[in-house]
C-alpha positions as YAML, in Angstrom:
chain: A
units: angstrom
residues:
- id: 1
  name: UNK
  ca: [3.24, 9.88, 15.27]
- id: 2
  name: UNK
  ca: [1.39, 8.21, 12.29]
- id: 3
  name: UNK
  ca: [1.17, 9.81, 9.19]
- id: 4
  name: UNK
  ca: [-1.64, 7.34, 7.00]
- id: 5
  name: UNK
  ca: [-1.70, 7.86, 3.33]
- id: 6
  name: UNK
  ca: [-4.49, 5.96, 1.23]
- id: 7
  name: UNK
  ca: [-5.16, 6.19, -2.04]
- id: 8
  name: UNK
  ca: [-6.33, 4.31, -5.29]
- id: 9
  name: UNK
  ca: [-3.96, 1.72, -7.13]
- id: 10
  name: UNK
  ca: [-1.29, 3.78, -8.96]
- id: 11
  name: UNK
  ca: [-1.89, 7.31, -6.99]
- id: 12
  name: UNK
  ca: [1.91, 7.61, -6.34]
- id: 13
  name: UNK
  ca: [1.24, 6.58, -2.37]
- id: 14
  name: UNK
  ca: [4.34, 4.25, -2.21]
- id: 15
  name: UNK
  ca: [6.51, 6.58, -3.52]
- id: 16
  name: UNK
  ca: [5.31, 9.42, -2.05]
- id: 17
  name: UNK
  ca: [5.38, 7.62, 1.27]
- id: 18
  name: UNK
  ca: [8.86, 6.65, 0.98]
- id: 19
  name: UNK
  ca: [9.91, 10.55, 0.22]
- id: 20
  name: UNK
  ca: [7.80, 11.46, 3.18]
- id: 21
  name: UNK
  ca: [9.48, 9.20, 5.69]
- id: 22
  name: UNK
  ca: [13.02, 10.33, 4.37]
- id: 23
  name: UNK
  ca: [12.23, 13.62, 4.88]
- id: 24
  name: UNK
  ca: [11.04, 13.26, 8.29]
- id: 25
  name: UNK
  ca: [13.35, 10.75, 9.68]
- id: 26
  name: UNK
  ca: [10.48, 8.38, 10.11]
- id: 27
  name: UNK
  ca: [10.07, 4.66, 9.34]
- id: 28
  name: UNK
  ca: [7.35, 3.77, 6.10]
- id: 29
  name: UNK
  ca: [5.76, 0.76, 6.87]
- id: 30
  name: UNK
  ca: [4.93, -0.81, 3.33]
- id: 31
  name: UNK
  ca: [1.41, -2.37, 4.35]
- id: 32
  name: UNK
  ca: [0.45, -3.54, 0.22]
- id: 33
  name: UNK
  ca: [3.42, -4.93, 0.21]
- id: 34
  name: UNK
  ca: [1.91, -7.48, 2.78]
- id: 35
  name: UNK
  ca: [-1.33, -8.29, 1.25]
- id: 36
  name: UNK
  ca: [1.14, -8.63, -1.57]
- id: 37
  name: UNK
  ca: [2.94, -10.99, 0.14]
- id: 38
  name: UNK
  ca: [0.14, -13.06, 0.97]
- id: 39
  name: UNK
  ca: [-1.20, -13.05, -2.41]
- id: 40
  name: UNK
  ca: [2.18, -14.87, -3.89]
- id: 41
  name: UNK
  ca: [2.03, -17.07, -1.28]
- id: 42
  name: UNK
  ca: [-1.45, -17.71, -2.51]
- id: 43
  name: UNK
  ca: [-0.93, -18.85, -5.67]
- id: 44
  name: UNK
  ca: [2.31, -20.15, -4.59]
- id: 45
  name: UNK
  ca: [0.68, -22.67, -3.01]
- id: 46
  name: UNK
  ca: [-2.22, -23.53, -4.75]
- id: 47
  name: UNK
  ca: [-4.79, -21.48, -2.36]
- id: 48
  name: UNK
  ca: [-8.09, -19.93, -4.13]
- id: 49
  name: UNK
  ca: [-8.16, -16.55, -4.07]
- id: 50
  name: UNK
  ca: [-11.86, -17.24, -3.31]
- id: 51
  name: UNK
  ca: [-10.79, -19.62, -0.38]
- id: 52
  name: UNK
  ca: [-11.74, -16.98, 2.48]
- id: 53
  name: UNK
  ca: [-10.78, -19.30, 5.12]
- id: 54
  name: UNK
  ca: [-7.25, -20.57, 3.77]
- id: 55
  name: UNK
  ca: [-6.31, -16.85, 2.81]
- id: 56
  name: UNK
  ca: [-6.84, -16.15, 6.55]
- id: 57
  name: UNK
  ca: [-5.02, -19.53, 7.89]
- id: 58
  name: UNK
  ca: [-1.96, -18.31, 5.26]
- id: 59
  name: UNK
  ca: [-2.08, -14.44, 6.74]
- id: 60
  name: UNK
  ca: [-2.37, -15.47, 10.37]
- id: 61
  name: UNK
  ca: [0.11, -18.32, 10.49]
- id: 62
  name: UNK
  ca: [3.41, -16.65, 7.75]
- id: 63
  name: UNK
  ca: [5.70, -14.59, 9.18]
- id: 64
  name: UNK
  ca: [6.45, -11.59, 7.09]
- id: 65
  name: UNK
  ca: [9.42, -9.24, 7.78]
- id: 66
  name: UNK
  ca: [10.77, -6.06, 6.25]
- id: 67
  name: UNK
  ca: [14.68, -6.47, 6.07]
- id: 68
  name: UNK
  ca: [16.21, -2.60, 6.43]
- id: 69
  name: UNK
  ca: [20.05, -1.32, 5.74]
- id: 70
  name: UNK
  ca: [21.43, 0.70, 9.14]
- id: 71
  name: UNK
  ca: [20.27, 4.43, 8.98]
- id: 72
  name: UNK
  ca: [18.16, 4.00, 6.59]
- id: 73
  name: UNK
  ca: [13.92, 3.85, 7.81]
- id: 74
  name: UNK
  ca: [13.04, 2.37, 4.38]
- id: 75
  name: UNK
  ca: [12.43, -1.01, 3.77]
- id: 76
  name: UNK
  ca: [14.90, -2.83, 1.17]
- id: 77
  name: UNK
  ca: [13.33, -6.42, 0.93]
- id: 78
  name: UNK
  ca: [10.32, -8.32, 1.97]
- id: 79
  name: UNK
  ca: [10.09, -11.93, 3.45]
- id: 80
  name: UNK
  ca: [7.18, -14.00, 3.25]
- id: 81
  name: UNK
  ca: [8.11, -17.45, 5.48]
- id: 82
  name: UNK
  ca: [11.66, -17.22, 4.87]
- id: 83
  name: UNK
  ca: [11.19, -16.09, 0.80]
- id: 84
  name: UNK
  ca: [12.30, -12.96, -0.29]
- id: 85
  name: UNK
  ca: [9.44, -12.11, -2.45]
- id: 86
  name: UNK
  ca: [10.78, -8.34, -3.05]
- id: 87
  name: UNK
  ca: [10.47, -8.08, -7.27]
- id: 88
  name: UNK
  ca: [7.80, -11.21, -7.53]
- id: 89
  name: UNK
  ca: [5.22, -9.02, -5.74]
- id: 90
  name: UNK
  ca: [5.64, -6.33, -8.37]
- id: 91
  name: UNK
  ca: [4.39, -8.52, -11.28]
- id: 92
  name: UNK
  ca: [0.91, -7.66, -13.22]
- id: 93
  name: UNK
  ca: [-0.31, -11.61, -11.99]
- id: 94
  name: UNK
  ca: [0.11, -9.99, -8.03]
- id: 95
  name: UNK
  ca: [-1.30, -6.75, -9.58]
- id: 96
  name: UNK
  ca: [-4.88, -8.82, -10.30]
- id: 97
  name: UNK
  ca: [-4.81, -11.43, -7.21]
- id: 98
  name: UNK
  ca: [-4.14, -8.26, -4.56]
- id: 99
  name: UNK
  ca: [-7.71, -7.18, -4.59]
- id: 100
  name: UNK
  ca: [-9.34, -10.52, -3.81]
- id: 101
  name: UNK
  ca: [-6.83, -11.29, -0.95]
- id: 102
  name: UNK
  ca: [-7.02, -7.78, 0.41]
- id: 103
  name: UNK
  ca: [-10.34, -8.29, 0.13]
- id: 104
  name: UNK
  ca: [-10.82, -11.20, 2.20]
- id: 105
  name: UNK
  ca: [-12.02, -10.43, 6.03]
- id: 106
  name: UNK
  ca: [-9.94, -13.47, 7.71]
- id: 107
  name: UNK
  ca: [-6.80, -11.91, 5.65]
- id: 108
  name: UNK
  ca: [-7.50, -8.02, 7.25]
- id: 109
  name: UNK
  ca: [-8.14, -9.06, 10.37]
- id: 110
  name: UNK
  ca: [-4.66, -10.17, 10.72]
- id: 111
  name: UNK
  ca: [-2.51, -8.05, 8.85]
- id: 112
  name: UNK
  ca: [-4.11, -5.18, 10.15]
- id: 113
  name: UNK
  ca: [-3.06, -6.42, 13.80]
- id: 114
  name: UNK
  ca: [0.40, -6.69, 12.78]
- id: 115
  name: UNK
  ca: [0.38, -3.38, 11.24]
- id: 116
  name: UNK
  ca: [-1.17, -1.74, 14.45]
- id: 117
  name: UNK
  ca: [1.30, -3.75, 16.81]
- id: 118
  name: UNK
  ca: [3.99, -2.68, 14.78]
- id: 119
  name: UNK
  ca: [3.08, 1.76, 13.65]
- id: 120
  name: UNK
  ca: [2.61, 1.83, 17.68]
- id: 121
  name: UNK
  ca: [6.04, 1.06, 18.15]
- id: 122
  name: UNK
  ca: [7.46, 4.86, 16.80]
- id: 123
  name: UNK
  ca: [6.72, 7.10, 14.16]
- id: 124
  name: UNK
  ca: [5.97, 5.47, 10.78]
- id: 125
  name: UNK
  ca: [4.49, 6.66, 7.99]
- id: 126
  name: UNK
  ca: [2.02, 4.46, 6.50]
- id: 127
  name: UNK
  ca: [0.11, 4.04, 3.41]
- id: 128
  name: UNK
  ca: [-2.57, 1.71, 2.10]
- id: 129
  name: UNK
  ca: [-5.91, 1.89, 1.32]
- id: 130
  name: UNK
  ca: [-8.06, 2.04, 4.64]
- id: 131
  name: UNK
  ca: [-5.36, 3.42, 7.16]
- id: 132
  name: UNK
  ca: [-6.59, 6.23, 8.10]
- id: 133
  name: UNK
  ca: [-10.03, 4.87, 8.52]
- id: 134
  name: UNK
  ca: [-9.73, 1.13, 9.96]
- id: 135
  name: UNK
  ca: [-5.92, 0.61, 11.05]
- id: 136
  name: UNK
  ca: [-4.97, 3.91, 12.51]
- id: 137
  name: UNK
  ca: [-8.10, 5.89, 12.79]
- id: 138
  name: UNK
  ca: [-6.27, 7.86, 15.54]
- id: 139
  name: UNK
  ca: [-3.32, 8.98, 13.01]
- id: 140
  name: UNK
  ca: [-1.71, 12.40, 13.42]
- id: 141
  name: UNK
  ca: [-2.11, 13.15, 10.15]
- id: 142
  name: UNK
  ca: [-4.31, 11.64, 7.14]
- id: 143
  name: UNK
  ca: [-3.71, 12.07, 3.59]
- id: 144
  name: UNK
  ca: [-6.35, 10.49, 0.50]
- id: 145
  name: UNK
  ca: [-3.80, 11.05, -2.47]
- id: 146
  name: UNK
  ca: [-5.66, 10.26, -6.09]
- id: 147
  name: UNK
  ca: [-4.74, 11.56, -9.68]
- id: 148
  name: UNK
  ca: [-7.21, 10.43, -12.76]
- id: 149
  name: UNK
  ca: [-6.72, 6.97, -13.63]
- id: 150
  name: UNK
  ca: [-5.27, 7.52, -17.26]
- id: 151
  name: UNK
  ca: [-2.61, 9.79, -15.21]
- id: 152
  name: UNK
  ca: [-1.84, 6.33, -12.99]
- id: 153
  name: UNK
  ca: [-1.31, 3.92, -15.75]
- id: 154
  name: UNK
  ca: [1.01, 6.33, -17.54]
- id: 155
  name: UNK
  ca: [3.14, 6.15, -13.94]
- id: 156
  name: UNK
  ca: [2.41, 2.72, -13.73]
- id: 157
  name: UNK
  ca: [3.70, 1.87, -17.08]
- id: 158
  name: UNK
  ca: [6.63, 3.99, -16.10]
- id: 159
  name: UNK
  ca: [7.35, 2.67, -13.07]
- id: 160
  name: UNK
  ca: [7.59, -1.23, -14.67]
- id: 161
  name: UNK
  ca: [9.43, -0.24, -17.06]
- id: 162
  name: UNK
  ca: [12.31, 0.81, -14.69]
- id: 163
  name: UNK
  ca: [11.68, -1.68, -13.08]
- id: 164
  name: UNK
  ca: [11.85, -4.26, -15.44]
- id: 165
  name: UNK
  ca: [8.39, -6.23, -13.64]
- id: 166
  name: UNK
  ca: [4.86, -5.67, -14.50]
- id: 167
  name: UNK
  ca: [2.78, -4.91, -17.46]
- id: 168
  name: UNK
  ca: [3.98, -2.19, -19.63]
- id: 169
  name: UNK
  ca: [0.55, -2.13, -21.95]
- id: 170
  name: UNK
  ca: [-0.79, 1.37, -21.36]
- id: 171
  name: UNK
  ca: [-4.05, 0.04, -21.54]
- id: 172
  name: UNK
  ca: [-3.32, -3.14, -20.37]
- id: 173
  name: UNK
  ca: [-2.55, -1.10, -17.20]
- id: 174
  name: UNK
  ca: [-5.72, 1.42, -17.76]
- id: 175
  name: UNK
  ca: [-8.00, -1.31, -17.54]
- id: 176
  name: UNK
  ca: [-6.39, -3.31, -14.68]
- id: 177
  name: UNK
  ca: [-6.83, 0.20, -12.30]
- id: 178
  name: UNK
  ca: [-10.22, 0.90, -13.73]
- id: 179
  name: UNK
  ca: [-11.58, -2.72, -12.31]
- id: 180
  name: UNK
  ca: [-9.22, -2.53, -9.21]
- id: 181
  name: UNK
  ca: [-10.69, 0.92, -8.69]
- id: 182
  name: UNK
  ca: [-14.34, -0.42, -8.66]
- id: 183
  name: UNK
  ca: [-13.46, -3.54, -6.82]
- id: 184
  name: UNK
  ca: [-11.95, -1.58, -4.24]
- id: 185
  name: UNK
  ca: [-14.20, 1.09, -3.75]
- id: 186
  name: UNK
  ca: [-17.54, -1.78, -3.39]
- id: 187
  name: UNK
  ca: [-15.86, -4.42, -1.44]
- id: 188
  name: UNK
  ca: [-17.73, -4.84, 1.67]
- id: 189
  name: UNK
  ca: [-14.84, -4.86, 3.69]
- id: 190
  name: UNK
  ca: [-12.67, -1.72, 4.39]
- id: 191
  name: UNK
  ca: [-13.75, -0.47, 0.97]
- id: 192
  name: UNK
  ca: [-11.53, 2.08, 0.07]
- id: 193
  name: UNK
  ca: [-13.05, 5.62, 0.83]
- id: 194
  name: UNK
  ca: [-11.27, 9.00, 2.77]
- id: 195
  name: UNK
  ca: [-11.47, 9.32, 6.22]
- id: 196
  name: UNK
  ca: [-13.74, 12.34, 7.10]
- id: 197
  name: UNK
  ca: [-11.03, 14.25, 8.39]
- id: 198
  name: UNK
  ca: [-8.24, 13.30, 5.68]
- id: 199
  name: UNK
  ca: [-6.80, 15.51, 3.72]
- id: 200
  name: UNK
  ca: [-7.93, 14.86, -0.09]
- id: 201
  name: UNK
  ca: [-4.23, 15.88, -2.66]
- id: 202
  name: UNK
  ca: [-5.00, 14.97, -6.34]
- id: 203
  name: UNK
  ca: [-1.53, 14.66, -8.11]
- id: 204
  name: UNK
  ca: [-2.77, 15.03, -11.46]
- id: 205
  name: UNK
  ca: [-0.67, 17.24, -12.74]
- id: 206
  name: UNK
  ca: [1.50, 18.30, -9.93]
- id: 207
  name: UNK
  ca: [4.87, 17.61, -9.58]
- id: 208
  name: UNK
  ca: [5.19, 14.49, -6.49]
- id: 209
  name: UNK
  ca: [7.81, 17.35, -5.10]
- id: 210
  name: UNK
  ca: [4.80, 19.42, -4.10]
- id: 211
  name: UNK
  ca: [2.62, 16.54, -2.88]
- id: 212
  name: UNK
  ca: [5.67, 15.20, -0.69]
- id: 213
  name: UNK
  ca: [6.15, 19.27, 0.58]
- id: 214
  name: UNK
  ca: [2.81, 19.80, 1.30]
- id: 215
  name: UNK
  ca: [1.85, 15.97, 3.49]
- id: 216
  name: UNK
  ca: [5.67, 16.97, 5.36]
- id: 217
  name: UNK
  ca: [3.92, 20.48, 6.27]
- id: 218
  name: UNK
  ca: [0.91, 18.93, 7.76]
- id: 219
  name: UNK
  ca: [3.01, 16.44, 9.62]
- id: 220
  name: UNK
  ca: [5.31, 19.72, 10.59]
- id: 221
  name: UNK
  ca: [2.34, 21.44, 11.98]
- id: 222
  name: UNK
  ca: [0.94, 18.29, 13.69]
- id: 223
  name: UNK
  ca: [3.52, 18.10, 15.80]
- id: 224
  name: UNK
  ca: [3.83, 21.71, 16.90]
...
């Protein structure tokens, strides 16, 4: 079974994700975390975030790999051609190159084939931005999880600031969801939008104990 939880930047969909997957003894597959990945190895190497054609060449040819502790279906580090890249992903710099890598057709073309060779292998739970719509259209159950934007950045800023990466400007923060939000949301690829049969949770407000109740439910009933 795939559960597929998009959402805007901020929206709580990691964390959520990783609650969900705990709770249902399934395996999260952390697919920002490789777009991420390829956009520190990016600017690692010197390769234009504009550079369509190298972003794809990086994304087809590095190997990235989750490494996991025994019993447990979460993800503790990420590898990006043999560097663990785990805390420099996190940083406000990956925060602003994501979008343009993410972006990038050659670059979604092959992540999204790992990530479909690798949800098909049990059940995961899986969140991004256009999961339920491009990489597992055929999910079990799909969630679109949003809150206002000034309710992300205050997370955001909370989240950096345990731990310790990333801006912790409030609106610093504001302003880099606000662009990532329209960026996102116009891109001509995979823009980020609900599938028509997800089912839309805005957090705003609520405490991520009822969102994480409510997504297990649907997966509960999915598999009845």
């Amino acid at each position: 079974m795939i559960v597929a939880i998009d959402g805007p930047s901020g929206a709580g969909k990691s964390t959520v994700a990783k609650a969900v997957a705990r709770t249902l003894g399934f395996s999260c597959l952390d697919t920002g975390a490789m777009y991420r990945a390829i956009a520190w190895l990016a600017l690692n190497e010197g390769v234009s975030l504009d550079d369509n054609e190298a972003l794809g060449e990086l994304a087809k040819t590095a190997e990235i790999s989750f490494v996991h502790e025994a019993g447990d279906p979460l993800p503790r580090r990420v590898i990006i051609a043999g560097n663990d890249v785990t805390e420099a992903i996190r940083t406000s710099e990956i925060d602003r190159a994501v979008s343009p890598v993410s972006a990038a057709p050659a670059v979604r073309e092959a992540l999204v084939a790992q990530q479909q060779r690798i949800g098909r292998l049990g059940n995961y739970v899986v969140e991004g931005r256009d999961i339920g719509t491009v990489v597992f259209p055929e999910a079990s159950v799909k969630v679109f999880l949003t809150a206002s934007p000034e309710e992300r950045a205050h997370r955001r800023v909370r989240q950096n600031v345990d731990r310790g990466v990333g801006s912790i400007d409030y609106d610093e923060v504001l302003a880099d969801i606000i662009r990532r939000d329209e960026y996102d949301s116009n891109r001509a690829t995979s823009p980020l939008k609900p599938a028509p049969d997800a089912h839309l949770l805005d957090s705003t407000g609520l405490y991520i104990e009822q969102i994480i109740s409510e997504i297990c439910e649907l997966a509960n009933q999915a598999s009845e």
